[in-house]
BALOBA-1460 file (C-alpha; in Angstrom, 3 decimals):
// residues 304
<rec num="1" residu="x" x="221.739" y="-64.299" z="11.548"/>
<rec num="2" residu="x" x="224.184" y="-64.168" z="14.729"/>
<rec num="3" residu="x" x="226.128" y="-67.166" z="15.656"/>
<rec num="4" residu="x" x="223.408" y="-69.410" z="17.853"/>
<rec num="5" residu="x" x="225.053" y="-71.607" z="20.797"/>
<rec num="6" residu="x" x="222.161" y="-74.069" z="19.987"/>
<rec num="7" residu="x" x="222.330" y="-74.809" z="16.160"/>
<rec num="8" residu="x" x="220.328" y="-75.241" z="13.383"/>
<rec num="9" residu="x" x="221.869" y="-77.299" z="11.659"/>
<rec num="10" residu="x" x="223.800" y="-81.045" z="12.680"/>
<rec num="11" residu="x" x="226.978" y="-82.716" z="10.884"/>
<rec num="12" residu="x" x="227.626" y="-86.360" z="10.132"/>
<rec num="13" residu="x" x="231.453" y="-86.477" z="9.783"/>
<rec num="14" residu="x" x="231.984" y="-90.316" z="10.067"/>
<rec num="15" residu="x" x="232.920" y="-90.480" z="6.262"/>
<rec num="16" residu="x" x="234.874" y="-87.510" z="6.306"/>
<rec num="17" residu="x" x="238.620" y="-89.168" z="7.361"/>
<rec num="18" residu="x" x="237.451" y="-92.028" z="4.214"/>
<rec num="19" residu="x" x="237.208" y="-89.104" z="1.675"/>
<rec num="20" residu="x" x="239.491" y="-89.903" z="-0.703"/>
<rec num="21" residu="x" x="240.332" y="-87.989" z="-3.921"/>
<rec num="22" residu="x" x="240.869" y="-89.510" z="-7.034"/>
<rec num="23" residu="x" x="243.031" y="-88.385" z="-9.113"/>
<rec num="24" residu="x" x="243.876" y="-85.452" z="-7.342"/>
<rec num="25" residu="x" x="240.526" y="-83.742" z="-8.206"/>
<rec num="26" residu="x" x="239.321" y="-80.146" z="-7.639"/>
<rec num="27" residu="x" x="236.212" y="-78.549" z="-7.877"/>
<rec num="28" residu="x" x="237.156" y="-74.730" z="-8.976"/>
<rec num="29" residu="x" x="233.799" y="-72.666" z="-8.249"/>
<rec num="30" residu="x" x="235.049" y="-69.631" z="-10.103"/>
<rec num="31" residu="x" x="235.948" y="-71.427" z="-13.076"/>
<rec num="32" residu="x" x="232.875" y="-73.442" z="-13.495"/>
<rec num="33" residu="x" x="229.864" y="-70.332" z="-12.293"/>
<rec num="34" residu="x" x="229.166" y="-69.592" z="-16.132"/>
<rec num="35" residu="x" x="227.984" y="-73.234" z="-16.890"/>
<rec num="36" residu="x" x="227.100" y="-73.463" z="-13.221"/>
<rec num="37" residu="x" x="224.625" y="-70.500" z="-14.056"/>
<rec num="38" residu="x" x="223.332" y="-71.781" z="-17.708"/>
<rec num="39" residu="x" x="222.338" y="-75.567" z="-15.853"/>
<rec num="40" residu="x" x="220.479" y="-73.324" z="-12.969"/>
<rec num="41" residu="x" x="218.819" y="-72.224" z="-15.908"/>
<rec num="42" residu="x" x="217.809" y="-74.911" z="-17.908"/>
<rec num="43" residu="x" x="216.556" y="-76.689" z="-14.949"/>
<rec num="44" residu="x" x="213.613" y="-74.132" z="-14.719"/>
<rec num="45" residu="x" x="214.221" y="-73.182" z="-11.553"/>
<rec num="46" residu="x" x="212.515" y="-70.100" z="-9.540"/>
<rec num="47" residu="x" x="215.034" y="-67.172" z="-10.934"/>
<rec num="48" residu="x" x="214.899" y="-65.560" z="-7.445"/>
<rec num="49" residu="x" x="216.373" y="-68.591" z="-5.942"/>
<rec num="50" residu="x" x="218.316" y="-69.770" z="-8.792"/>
<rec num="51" residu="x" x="219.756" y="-66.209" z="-8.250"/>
<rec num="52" residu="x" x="219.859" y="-66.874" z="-4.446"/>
<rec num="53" residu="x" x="221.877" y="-70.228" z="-5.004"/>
<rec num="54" residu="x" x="224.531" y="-68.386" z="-6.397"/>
<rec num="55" residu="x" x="225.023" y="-64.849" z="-5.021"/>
<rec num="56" residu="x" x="225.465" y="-67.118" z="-1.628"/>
<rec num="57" residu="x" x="228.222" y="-69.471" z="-3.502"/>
<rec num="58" residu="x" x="229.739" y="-65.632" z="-4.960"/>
<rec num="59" residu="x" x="229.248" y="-64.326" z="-1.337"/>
<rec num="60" residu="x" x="231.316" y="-67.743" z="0.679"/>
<rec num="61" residu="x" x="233.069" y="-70.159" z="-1.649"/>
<rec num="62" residu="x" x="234.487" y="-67.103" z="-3.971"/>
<rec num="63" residu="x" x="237.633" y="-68.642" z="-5.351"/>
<rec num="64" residu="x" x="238.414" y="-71.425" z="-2.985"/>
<rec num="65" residu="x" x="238.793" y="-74.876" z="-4.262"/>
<rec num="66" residu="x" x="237.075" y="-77.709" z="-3.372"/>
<rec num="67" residu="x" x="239.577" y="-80.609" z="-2.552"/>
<rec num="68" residu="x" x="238.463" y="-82.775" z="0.324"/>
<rec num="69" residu="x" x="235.737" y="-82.661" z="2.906"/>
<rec num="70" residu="x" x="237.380" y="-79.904" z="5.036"/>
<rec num="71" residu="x" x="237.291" y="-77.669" z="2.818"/>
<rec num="72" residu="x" x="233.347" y="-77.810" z="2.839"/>
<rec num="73" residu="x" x="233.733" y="-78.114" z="6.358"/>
<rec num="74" residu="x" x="236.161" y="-74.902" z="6.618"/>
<rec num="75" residu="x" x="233.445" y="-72.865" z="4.142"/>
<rec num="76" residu="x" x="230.665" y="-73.724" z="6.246"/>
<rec num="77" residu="x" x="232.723" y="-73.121" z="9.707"/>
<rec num="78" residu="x" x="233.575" y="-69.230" z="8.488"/>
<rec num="79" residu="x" x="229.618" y="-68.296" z="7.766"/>
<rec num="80" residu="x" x="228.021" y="-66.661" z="10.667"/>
<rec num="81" residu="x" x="225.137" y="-65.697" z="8.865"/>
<rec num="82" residu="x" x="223.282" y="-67.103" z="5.586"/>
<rec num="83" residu="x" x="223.877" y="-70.682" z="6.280"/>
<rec num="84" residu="x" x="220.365" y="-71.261" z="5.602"/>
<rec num="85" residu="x" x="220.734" y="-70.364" z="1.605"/>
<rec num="86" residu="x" x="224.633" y="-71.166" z="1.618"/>
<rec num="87" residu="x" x="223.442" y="-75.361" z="2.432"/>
<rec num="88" residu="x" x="221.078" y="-75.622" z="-0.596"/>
<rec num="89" residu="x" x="223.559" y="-73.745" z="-3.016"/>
<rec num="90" residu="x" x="226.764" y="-75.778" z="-1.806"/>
<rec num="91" residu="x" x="224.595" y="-79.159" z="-2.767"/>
<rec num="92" residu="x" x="223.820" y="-77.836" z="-6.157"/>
<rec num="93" residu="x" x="227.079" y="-77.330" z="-6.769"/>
<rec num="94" residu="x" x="227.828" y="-80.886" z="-6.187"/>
<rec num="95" residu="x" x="225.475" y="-81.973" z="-8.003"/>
<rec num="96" residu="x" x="226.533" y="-79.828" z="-10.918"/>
<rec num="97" residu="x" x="230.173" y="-81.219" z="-10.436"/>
<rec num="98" residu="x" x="228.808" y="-84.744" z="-10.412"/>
<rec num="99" residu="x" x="227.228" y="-84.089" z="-13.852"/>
<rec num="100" residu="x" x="230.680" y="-82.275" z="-15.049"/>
<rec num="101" residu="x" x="232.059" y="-85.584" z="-15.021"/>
<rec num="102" residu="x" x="233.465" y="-85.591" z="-11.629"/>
<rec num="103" residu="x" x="233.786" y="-89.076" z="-9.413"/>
<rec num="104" residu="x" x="230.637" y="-89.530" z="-8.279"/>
<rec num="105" residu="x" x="231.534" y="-91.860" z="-4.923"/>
<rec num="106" residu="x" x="233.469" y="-88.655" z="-4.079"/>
<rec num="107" residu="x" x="230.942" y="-86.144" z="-4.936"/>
<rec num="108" residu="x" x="228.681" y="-88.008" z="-2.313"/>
<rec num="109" residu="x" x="231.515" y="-88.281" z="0.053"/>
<rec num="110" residu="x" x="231.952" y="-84.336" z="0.222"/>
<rec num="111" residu="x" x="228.261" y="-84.195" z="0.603"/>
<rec num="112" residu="x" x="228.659" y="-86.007" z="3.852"/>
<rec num="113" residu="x" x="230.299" y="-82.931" z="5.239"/>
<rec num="114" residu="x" x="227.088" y="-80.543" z="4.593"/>
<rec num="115" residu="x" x="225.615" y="-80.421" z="7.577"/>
<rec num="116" residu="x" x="222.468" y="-81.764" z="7.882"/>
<rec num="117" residu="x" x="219.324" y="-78.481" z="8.694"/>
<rec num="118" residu="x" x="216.946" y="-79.680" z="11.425"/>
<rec num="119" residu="x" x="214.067" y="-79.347" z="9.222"/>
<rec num="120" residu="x" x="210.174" y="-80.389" z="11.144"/>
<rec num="121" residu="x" x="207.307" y="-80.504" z="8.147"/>
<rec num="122" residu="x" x="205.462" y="-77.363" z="8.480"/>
<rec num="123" residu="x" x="202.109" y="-78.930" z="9.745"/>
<rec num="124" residu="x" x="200.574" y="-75.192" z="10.607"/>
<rec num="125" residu="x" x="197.297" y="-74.694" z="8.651"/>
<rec num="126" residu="x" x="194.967" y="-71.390" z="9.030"/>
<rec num="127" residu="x" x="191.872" y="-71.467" z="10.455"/>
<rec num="128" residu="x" x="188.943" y="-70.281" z="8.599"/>
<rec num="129" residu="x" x="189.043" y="-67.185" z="10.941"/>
<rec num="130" residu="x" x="192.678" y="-66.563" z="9.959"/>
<rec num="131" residu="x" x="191.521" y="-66.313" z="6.825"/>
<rec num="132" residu="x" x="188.726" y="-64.342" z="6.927"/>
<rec num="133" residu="x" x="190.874" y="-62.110" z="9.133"/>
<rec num="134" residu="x" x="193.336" y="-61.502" z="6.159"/>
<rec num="135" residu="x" x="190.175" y="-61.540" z="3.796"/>
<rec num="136" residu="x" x="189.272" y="-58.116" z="5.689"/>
<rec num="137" residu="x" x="193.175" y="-56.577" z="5.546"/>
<rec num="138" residu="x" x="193.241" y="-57.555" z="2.051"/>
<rec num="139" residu="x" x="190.347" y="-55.505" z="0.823"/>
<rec num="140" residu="x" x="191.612" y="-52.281" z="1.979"/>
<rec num="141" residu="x" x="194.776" y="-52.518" z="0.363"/>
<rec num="142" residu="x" x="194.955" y="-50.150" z="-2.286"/>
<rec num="143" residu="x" x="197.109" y="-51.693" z="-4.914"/>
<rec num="144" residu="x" x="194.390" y="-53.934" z="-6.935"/>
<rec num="145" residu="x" x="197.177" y="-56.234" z="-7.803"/>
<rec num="146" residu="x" x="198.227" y="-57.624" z="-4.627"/>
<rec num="147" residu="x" x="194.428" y="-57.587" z="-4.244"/>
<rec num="148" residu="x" x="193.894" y="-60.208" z="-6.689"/>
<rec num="149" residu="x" x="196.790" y="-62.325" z="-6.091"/>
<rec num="150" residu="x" x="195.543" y="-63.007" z="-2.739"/>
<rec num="151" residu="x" x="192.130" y="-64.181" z="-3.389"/>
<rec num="152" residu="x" x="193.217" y="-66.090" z="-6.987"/>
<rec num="153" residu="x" x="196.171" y="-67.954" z="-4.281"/>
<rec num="154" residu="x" x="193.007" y="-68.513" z="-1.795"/>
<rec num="155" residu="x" x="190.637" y="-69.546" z="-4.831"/>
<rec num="156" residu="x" x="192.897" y="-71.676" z="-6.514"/>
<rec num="157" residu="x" x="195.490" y="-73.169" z="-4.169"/>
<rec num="158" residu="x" x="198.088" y="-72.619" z="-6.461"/>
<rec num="159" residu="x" x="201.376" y="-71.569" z="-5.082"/>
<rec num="160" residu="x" x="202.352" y="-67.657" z="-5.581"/>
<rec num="161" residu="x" x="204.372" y="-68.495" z="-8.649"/>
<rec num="162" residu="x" x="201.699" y="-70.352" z="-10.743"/>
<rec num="163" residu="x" x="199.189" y="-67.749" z="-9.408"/>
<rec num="164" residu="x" x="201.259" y="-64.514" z="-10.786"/>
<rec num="165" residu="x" x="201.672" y="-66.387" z="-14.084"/>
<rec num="166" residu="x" x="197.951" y="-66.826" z="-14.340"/>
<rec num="167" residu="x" x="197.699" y="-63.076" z="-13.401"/>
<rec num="168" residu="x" x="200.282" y="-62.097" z="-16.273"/>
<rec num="169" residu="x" x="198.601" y="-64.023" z="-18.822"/>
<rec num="170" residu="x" x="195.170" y="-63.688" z="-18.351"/>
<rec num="171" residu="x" x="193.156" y="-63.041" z="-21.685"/>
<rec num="172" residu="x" x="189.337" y="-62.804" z="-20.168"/>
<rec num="173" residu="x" x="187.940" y="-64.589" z="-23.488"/>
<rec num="174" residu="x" x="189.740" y="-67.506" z="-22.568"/>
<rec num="175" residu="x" x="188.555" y="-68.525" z="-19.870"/>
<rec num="176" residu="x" x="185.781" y="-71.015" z="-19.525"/>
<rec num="177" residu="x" x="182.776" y="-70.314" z="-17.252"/>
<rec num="178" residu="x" x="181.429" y="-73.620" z="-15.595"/>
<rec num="179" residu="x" x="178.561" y="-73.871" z="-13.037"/>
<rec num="180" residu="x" x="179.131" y="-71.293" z="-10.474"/>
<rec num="181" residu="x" x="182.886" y="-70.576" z="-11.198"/>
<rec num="182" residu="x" x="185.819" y="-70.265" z="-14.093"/>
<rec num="183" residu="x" x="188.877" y="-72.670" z="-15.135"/>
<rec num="184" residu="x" x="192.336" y="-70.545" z="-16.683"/>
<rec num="185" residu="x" x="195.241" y="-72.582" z="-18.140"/>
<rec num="186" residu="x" x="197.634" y="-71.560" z="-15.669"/>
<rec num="187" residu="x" x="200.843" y="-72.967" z="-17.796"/>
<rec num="188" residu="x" x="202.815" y="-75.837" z="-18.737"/>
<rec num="189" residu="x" x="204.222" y="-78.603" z="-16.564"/>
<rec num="190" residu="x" x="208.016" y="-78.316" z="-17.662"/>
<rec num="191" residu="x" x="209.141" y="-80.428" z="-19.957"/>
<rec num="192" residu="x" x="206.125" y="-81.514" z="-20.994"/>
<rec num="193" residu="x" x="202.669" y="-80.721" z="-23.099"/>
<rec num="194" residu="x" x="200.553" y="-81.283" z="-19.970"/>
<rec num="195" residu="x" x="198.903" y="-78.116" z="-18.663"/>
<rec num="196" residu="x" x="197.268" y="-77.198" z="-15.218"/>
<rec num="197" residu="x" x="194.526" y="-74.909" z="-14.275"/>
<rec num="198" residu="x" x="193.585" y="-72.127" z="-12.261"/>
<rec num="199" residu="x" x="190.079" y="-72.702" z="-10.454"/>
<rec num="200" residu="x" x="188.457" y="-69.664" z="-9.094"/>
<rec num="201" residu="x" x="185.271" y="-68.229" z="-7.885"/>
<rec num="202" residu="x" x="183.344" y="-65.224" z="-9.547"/>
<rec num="203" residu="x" x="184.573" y="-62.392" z="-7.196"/>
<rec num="204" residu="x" x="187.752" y="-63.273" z="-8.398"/>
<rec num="205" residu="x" x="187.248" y="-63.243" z="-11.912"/>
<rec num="206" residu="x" x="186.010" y="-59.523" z="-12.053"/>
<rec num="207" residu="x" x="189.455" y="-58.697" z="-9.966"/>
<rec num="208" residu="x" x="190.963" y="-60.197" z="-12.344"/>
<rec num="209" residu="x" x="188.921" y="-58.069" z="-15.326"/>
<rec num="210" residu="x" x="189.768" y="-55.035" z="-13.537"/>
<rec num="211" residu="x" x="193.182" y="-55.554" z="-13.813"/>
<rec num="212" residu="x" x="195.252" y="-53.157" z="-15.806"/>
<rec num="213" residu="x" x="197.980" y="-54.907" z="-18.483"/>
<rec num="214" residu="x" x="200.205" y="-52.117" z="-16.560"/>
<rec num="215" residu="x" x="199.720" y="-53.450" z="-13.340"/>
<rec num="216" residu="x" x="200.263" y="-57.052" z="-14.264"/>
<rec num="217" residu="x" x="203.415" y="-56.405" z="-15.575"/>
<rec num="218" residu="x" x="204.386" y="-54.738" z="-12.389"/>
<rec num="219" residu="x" x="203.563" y="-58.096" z="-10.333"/>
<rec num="220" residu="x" x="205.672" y="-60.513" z="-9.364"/>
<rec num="221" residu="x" x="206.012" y="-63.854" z="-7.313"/>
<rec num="222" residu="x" x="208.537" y="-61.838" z="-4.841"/>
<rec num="223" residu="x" x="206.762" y="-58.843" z="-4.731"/>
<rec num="224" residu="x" x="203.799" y="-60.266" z="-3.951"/>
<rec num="225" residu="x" x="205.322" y="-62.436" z="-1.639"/>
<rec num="226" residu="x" x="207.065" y="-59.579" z="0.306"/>
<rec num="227" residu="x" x="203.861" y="-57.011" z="-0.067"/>
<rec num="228" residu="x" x="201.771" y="-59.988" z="1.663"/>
<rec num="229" residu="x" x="204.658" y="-60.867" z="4.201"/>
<rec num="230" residu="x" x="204.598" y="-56.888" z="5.301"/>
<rec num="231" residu="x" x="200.727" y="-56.891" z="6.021"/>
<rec num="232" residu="x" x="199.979" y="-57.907" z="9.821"/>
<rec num="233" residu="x" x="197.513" y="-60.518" z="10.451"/>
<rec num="234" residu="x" x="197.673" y="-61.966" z="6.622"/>
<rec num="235" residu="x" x="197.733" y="-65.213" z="6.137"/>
<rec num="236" residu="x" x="200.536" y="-65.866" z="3.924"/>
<rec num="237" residu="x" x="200.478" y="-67.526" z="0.473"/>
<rec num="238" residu="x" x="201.793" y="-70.908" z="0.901"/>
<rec num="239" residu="x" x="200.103" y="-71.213" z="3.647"/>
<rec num="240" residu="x" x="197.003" y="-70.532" z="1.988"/>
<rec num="241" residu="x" x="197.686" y="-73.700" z="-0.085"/>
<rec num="242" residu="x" x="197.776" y="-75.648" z="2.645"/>
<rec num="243" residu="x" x="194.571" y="-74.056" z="3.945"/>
<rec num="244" residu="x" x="192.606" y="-74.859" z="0.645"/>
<rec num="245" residu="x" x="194.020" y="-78.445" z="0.349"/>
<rec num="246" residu="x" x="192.881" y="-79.218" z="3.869"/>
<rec num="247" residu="x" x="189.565" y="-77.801" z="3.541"/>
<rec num="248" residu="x" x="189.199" y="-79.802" z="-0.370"/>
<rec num="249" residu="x" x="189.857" y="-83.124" z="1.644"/>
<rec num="250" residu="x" x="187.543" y="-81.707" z="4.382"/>
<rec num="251" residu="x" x="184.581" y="-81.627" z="2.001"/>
<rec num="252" residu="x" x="185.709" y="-84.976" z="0.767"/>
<rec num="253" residu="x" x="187.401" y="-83.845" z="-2.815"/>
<rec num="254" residu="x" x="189.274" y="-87.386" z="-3.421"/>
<rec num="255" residu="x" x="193.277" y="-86.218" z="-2.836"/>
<rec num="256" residu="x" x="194.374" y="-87.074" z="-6.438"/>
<rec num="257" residu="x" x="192.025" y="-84.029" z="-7.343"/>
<rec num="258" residu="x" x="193.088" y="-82.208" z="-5.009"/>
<rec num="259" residu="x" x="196.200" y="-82.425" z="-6.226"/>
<rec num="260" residu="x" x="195.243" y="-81.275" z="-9.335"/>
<rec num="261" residu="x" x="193.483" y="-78.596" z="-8.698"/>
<rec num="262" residu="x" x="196.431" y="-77.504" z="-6.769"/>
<rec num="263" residu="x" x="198.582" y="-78.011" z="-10.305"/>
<rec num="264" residu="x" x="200.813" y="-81.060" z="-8.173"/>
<rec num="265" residu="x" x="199.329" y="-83.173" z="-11.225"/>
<rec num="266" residu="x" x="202.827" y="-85.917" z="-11.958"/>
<rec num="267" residu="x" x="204.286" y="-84.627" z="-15.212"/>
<rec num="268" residu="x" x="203.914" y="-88.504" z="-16.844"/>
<rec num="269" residu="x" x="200.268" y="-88.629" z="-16.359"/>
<rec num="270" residu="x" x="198.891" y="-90.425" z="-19.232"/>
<rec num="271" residu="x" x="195.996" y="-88.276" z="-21.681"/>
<rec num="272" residu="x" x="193.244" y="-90.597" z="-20.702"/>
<rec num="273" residu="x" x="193.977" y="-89.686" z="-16.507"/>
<rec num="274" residu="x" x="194.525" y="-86.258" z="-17.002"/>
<rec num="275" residu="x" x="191.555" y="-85.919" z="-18.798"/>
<rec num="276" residu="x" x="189.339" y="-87.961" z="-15.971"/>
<rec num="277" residu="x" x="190.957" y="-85.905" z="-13.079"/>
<rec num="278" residu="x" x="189.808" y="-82.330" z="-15.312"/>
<rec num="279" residu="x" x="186.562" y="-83.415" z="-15.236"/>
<rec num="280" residu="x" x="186.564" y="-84.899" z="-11.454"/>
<rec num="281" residu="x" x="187.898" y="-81.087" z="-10.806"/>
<rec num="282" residu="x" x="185.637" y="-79.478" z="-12.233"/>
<rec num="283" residu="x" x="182.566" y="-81.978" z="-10.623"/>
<rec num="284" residu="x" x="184.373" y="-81.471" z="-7.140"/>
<rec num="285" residu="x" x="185.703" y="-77.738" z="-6.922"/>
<rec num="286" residu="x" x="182.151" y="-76.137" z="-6.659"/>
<rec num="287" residu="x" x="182.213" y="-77.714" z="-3.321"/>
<rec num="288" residu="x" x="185.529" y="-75.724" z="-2.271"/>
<rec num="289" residu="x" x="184.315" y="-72.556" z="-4.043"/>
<rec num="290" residu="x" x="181.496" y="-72.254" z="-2.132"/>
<rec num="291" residu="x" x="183.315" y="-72.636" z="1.254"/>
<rec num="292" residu="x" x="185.368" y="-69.427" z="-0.069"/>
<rec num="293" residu="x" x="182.215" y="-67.673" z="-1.053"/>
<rec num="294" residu="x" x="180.986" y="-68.141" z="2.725"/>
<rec num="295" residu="x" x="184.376" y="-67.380" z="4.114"/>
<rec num="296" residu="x" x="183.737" y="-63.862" z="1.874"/>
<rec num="297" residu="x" x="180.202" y="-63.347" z="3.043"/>
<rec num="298" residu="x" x="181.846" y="-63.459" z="6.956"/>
<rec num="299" residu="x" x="184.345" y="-60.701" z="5.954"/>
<rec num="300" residu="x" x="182.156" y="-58.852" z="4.802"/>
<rec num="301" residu="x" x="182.808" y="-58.694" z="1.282"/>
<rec num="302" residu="x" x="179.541" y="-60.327" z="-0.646"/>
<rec num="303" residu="x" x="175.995" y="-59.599" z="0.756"/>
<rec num="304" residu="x" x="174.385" y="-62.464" z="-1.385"/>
């Protein structure tokens, strides 16, 4: 990205002449990636920007050392392009340093010299034409695949990740069949023995039956992602997310189910809740599922 003379990104240096280091303290990149790496890991992060964080740390930091808040400031200063994945990965690596052992009051001091992005909450939601639009695009693509993702990320409201594990581990006999439209386990909730669901309509579910076990293994979150990004006119997947949690409130699904149908269910939820907000999703989503069926009858692709 070329050097902007209006940037992207503001810095709050008023702590940065207090940073002191105690006892002469250095945070060595190089020396610490391997276990930097293996705690990316272990916190389940997406691999692609796990893999992201620290390609841009291998890419800028190298093997400088981290001594005082100029040196963050220097890093930062010498990237003309990539500051947008080199912010997130600099404030894992504090973080990482902070669990290392290092002083904590001067971990958050250095972080004072990250500049701060200019981030607005992405309030833009598609309009049922957008999506009928991209329903129409969508059909005549030729890879079946890609094909279902869309509609299961449409039908579901899951984000692109959840959806292409659904996709990979789909087993038609287990799904259940409810009034009108079918419930997956879409995974685990990390750390945890709760799972969340995939809801989705019946035009879906024989996409999904049609689906080679080649062609799921050749599917993935960022292929998907990209092969959807490339198509003019598509509404993209997170923002088909947004699109189905919107219209769910719309029709007045409460927002707690929403939520779960969604798979944003908190990970602490105790057995009795989770299993009141399974059956309020499964009362509620009809009402959802048959705003996509419509939405499918106006591109053209259901006569009844």
């Amino acid at each position: 990205m070329p050097h902007s003379c209006s940037p992207d990104y503001e810095y709050d240096l008023g702590h940065i002449g207090l940073t002191r280091n105690p006892q002469d303290q250095e945070i060595d990149y190089k020396g610490l990636r391997q276990e930097f790496i293996a705690w990316l890991q272990s916190k389940g992060l997406n691999k692609y920007y796990a893999k992201g964080l620290v390609s841009s740390l291998d890419k800028h930091v190298k093997d400088k050392r981290i001594k005082e808040a100029m040196d963050i400031v220097n890093i930062i200063a010498n990237v003309t392009s990539g500051k947008h994945e080199l912010i997130p990965a600099l404030h894992a690596l504090l973080n990482f340093a902070k669990l290392k052992g290092f002083d904590r009051a001067w971990i958050e001091a250095l972080k004072e010299a990250i500049p701060k992005r200019e981030i607005g909450v992405d309030l833009k939601i598609p309009s049922e034409d957008d999506v009928v639009r991209s329903l129409r695009i969508v059909e005549k693509v030729d890879l079946l695949r890609h094909r279902v993702a869309f509609n299961l990320a449409l039908d579901s409201g899951l984000r692109l990740t959840e959806t292409v594990k659904l996709i990979d581990s789909f087993k038609a006999d287990a799904v259940e069949k409810a009034e009108g439209f079918y419930v997956a386990c879409a995974g685990m909730f990390r750390k945890s023995k709760v799972a969340y669901y995939g809801f989705f309509t019946e035009y879906t579910m024989r996409l999904l039956t049609q689906l080679s076990e080649e062609e799921k293994k050749r599917l993935t979150d960022k292929n998907a992602g990209k092969y959807v990004q490339k198509l003019a006119g598509v509404v993209r997947c997170k923002y088909l997310r947004k699109f189905a949690f919107d219209k769910m409130i719309e029709l007045g699904v409460p927002e707690s189910v929403a939520d779960f149908i969604e798979g944003r269910t908190p990970k602490t939820i105790g057995a009795k809740h989770y299993m009141i907000l399974l059956r309020q999703a499964k009362q509620y989503y009809p009402k959802y599922a048959e705003q996509v069926i419509q939405l499918r009858r106006k591109a053209g692709l259901l006569t009844t």
